[in-house]
N, CA, C and O atoms as a GROMACS GRO file, in nm:
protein
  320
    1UNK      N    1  -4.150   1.885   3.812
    1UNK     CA    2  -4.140   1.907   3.670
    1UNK      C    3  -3.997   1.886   3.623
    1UNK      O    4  -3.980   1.859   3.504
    2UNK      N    5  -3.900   1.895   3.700
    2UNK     CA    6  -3.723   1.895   3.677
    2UNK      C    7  -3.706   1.780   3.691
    2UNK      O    8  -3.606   1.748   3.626
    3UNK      N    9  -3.761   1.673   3.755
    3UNK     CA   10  -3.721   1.556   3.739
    3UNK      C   11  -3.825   1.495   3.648
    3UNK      O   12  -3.804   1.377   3.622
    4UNK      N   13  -3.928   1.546   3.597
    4UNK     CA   14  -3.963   1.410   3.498
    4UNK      C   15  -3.884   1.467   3.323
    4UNK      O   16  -3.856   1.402   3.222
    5UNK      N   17  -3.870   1.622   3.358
    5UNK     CA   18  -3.733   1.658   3.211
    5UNK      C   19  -3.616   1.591   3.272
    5UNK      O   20  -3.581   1.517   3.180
    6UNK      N   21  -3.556   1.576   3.343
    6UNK     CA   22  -3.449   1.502   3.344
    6UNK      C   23  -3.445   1.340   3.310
    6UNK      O   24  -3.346   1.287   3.260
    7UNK      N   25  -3.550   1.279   3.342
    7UNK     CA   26  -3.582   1.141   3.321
    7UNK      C   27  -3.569   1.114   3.203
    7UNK      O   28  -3.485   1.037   3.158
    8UNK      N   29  -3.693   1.209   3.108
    8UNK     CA   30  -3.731   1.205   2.950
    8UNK      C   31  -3.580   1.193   2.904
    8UNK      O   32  -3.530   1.100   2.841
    9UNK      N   33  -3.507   1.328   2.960
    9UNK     CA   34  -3.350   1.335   2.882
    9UNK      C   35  -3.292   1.187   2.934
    9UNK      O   36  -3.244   1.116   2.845
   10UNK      N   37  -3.293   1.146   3.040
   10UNK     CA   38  -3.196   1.011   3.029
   10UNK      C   39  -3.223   0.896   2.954
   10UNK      O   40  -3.136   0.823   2.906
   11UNK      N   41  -3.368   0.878   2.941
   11UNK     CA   42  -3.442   0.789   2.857
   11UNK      C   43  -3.398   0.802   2.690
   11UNK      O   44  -3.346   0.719   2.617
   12UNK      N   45  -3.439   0.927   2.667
   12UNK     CA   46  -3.369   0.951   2.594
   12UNK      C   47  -3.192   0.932   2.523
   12UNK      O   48  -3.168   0.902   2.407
   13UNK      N   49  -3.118   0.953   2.600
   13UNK     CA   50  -2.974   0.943   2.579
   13UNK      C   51  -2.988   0.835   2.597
   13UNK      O   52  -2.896   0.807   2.520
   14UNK      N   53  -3.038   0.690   2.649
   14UNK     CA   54  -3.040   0.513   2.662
   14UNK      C   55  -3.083   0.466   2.533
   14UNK      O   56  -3.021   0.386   2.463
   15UNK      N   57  -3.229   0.541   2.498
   15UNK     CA   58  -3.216   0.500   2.307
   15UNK      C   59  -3.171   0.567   2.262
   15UNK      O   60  -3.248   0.568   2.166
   16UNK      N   61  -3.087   0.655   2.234
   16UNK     CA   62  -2.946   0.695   2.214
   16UNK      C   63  -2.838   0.618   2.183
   16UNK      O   64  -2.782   0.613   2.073
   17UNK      N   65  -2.809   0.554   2.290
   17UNK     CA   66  -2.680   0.451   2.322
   17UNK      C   67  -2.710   0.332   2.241
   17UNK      O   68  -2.628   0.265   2.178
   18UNK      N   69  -2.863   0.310   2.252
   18UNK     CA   70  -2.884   0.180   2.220
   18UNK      C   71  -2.905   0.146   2.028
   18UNK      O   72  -2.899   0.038   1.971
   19UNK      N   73  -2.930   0.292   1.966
   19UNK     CA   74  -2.933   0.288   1.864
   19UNK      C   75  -2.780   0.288   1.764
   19UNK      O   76  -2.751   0.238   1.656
   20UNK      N   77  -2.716   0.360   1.853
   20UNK     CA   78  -2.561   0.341   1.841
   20UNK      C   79  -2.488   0.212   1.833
   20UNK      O   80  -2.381   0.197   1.775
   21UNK      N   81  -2.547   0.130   1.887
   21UNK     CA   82  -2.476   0.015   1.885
   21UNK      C   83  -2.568  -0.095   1.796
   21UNK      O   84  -2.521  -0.199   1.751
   22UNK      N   85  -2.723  -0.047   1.778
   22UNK     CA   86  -2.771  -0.138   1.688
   22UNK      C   87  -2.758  -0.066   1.522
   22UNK      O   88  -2.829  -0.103   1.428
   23UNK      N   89  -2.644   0.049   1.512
   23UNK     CA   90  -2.627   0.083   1.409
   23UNK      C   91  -2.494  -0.006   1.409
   23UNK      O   92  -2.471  -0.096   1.328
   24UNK      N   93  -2.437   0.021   1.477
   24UNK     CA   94  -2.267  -0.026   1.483
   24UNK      C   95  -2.280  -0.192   1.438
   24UNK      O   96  -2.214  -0.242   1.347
   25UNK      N   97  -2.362  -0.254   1.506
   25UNK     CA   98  -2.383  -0.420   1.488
   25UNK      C   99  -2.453  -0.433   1.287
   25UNK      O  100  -2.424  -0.526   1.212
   26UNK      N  101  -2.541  -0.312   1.249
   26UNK     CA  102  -2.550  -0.356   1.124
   26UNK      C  103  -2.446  -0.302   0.997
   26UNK      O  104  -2.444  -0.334   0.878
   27UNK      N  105  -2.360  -0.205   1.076
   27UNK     CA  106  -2.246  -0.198   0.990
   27UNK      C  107  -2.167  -0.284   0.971
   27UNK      O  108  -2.101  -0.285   0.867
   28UNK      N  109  -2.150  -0.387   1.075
   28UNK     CA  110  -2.021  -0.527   1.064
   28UNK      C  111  -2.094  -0.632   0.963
   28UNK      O  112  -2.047  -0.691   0.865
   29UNK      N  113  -2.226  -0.636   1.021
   29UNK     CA  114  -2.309  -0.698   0.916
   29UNK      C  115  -2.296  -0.676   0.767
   29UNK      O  116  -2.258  -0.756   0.681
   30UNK      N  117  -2.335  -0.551   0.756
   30UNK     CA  118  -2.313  -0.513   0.595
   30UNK      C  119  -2.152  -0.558   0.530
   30UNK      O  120  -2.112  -0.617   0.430
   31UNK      N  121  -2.088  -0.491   0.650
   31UNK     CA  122  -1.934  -0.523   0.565
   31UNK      C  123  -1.894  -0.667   0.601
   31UNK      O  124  -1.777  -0.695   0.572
   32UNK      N  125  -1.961  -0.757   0.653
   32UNK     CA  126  -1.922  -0.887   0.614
   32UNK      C  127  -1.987  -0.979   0.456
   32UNK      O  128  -1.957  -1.063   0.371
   33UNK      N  129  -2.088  -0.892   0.499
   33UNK     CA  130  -2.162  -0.929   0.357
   33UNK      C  131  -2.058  -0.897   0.229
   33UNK      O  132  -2.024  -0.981   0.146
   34UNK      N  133  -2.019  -0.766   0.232
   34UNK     CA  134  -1.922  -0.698   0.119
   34UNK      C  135  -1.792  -0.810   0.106
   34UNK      O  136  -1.751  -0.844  -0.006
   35UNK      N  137  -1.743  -0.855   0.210
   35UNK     CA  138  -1.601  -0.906   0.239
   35UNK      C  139  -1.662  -1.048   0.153
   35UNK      O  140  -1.589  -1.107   0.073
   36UNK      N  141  -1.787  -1.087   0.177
   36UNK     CA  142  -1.785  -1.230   0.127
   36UNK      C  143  -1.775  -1.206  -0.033
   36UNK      O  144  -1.754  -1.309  -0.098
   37UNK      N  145  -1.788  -1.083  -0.107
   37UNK     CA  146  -1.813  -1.047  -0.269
   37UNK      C  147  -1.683  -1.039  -0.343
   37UNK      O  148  -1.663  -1.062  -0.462
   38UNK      N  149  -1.576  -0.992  -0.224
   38UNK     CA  150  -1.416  -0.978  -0.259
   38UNK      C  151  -1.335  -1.088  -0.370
   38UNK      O  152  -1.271  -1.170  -0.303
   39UNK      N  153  -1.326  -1.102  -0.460
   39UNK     CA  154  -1.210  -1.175  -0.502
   39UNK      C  155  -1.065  -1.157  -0.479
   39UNK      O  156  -1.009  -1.048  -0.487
   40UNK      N  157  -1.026  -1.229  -0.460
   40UNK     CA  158  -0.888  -1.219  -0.354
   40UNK      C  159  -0.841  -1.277  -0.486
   40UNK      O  160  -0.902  -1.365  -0.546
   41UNK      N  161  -0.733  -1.224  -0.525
   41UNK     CA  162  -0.572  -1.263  -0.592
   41UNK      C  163  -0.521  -1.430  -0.538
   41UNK      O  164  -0.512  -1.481  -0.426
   42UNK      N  165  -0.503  -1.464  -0.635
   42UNK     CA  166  -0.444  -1.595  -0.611
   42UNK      C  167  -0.290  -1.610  -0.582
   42UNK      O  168  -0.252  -1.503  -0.536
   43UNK      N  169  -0.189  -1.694  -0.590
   43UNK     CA  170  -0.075  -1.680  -0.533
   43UNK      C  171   0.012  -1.619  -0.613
   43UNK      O  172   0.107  -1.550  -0.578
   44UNK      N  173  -0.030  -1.653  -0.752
   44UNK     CA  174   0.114  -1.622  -0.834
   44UNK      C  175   0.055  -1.468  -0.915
   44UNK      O  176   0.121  -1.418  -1.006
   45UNK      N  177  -0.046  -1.420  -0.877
   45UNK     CA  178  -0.107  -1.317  -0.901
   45UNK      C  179  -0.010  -1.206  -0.796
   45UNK      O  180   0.064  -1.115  -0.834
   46UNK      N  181  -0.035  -1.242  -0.681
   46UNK     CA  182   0.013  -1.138  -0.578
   46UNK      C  183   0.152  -1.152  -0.582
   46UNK      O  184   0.221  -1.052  -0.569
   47UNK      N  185   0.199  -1.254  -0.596
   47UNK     CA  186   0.368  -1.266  -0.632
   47UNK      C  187   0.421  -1.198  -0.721
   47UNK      O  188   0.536  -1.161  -0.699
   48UNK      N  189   0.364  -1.166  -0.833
   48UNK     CA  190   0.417  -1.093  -0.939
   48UNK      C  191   0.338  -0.940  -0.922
   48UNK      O  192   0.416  -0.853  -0.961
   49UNK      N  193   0.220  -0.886  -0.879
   49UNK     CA  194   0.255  -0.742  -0.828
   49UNK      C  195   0.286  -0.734  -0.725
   49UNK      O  196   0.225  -0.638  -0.678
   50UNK      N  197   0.337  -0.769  -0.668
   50UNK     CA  198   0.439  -0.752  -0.579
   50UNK      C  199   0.580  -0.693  -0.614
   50UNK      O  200   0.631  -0.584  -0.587
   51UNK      N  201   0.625  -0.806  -0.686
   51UNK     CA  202   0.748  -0.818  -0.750
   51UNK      C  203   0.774  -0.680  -0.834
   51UNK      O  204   0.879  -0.616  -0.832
   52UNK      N  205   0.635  -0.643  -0.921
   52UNK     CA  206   0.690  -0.528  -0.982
   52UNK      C  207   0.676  -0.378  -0.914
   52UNK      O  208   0.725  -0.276  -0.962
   53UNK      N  209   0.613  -0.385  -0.810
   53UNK     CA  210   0.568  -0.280  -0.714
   53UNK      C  211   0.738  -0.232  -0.644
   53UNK      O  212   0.786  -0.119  -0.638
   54UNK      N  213   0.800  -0.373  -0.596
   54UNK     CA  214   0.938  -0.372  -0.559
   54UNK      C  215   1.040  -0.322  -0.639
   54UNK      O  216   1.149  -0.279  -0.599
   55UNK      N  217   0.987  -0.331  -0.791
   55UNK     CA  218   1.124  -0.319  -0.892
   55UNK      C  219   1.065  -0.195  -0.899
   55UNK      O  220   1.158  -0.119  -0.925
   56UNK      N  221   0.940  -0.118  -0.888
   56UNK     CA  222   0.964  -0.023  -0.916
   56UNK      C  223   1.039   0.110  -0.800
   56UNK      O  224   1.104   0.211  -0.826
   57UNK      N  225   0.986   0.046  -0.656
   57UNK     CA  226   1.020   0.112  -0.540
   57UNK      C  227   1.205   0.128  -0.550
   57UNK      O  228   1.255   0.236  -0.519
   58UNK      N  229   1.286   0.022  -0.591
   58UNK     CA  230   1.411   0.031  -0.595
   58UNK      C  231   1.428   0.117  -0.768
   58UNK      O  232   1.526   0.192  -0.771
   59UNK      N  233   1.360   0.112  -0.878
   59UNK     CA  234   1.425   0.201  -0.977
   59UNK      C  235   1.412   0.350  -0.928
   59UNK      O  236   1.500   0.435  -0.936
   60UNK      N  237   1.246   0.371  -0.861
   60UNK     CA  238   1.254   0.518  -0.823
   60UNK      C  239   1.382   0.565  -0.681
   60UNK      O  240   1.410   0.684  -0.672
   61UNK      N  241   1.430   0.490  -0.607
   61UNK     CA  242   1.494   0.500  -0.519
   61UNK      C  243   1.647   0.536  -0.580
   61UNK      O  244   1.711   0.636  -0.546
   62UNK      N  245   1.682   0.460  -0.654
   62UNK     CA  246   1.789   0.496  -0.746
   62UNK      C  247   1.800   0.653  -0.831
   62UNK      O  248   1.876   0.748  -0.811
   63UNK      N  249   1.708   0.635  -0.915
   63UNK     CA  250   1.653   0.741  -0.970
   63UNK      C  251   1.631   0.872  -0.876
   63UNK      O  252   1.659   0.977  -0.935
   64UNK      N  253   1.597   0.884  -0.773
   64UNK     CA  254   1.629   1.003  -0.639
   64UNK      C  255   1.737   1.018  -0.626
   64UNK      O  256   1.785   1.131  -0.617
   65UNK      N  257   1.823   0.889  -0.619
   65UNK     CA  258   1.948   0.943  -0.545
   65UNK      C  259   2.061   0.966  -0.642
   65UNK      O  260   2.176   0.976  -0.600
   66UNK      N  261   2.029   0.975  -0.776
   66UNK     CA  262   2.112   1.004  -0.861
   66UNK      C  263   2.085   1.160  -0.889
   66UNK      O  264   2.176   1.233  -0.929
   67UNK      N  265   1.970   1.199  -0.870
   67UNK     CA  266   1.922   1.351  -0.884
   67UNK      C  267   1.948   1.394  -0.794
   67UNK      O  268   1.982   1.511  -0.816
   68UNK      N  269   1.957   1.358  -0.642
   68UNK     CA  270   1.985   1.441  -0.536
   68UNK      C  271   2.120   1.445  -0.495
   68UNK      O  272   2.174   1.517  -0.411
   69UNK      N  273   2.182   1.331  -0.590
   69UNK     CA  274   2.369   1.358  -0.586
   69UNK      C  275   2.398   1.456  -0.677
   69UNK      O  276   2.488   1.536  -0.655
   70UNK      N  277   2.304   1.461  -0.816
   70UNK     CA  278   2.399   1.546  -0.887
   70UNK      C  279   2.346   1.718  -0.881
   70UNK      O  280   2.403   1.811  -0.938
   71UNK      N  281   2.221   1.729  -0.796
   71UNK     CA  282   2.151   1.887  -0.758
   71UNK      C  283   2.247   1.905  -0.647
   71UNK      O  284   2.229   2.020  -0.608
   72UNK      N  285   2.358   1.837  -0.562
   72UNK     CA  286   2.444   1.871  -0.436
   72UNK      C  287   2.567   1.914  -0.541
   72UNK      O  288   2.636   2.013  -0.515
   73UNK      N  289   2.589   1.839  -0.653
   73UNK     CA  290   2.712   1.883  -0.656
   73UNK      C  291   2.741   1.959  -0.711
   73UNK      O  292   2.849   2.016  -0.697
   74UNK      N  293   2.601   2.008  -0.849
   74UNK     CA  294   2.560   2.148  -0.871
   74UNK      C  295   2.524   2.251  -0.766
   74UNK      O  296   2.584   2.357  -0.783
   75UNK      N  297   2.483   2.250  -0.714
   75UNK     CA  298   2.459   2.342  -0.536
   75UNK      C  299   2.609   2.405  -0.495
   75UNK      O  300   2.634   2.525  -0.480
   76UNK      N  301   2.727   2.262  -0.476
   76UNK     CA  302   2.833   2.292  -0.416
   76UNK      C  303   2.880   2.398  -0.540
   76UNK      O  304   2.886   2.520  -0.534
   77UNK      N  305   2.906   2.323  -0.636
   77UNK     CA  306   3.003   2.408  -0.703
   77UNK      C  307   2.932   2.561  -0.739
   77UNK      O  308   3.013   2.647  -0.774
   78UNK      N  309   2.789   2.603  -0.732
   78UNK     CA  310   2.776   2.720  -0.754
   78UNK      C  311   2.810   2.808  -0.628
   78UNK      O  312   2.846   2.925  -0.630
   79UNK      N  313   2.792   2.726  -0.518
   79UNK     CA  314   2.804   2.827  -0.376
   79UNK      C  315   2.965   2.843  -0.347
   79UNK      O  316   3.003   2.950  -0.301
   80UNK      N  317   3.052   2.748  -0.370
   80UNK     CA  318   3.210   2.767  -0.345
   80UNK      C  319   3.287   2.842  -0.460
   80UNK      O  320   3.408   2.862  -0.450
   0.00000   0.00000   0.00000
């Protein structure tokens, strides 16, 4: 009786495995399907957000370090 429950269970855990991977194979499926619906940005599209993504990464970078120079030198002069 212990080995034909152990069998059932391995049989079991094999369509297990096997459903796992025929799920896994129709997920690539689906998302290739999705990937073919994508409109992709053309060149001078991605060149220019780009460009402003950059101008903005360097204004906020500036913009930090002008607040975190002048909260030090308020800091210093209240603690000395």
């Amino acid at each position: 009786m212990d080995i034909m429950k152990k069998n059932a269970e391995a049989e079991l855990q094999k369509q297990g495995i096997m459903q796992k991977f025929t799920d896994l194979r129709v997920f690539f499926d689906q998302a290739k399907v999705e990937l073919k619906k994508v409109v992709w940005p053309d060149k001078q599209e991605t060149i220019s957000t780009s460009s402003a993504v950059l101008l903005l990464v360097v204004v906020m970078a500036l913009f930090l370090g002008v607040v975190d120079l002048v909260l030090t030198k308020i800091i210093a002069a209240v603690l000395s």
